[in-house]
N, C-alpha and C positions, 0 to 999 in steps of 0.2 A: 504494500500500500504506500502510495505518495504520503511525503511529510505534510505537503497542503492539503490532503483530506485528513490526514491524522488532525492536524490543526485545527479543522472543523468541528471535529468530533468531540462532543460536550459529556459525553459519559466518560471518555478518553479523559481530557482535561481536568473533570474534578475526581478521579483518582488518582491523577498525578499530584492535584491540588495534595489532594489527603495525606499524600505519603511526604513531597517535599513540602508543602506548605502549609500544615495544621495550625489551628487557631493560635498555639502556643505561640507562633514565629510572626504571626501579625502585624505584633510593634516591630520587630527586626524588618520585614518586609517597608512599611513604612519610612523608618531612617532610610535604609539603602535608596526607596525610590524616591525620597526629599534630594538625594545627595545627587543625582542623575536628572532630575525635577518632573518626576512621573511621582503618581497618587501611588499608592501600596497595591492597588488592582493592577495596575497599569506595567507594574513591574514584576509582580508574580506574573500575570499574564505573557510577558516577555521572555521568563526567566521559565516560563512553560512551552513555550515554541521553540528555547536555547535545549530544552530536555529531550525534546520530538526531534530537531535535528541531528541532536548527537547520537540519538537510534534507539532510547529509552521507551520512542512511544511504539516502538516495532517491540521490545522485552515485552511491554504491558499486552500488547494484542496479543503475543506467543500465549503468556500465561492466560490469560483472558479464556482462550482456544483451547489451551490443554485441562484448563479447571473450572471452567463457568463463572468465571469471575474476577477483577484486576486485582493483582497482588495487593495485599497491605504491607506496611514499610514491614516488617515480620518475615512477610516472602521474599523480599526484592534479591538476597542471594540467590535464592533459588532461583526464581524468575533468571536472571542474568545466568547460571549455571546451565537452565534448560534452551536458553538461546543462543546460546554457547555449542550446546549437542555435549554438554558434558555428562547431563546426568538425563536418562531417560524417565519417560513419565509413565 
């Protein structure tokens, strides 16, 4: 799948959200995007599209496909191990 459909895909995005960007990280999120002069959406949402290209959002759709569901930060070795072809499902 293209990174600009991955981009699109909003069930894609807020499990990406979940893992790197939980509520915890909010204010963090915020500083960063004062310092760049984007709103804390503005720069998660960015730093979510920097995830999809580096080939994150291709791990989340593997798992997605092998377990009915996107990894939670818990899985994400795994995830990454099975996109890999290191460990069979």
């Amino acid at each position: 799948m293209e990174n600009e459909e991955l981009k699109k895909d909003q069930e894609l995005r807020a499990a990406m959200r979940e893992v790197y960007w939980p509520a915890t990280r909010l204010a963090v999120a915020g500083v960063w995007g004062r310092r760049v002069n984007m709103t804390a959406e503005e720069f998660i949402n960015t730093e979510i599209d920097n995830l999809i290209d580096s080939g994150l959002g291709e791990v989340f759709k593997i798992f997605r496909t092998n377990h009915g569901h996107y990894p939670a930060l818990a899985d994400m070795q795994r995830a990454l191990k099975e996109c890999r072809g290191e460990q069979r499902v």
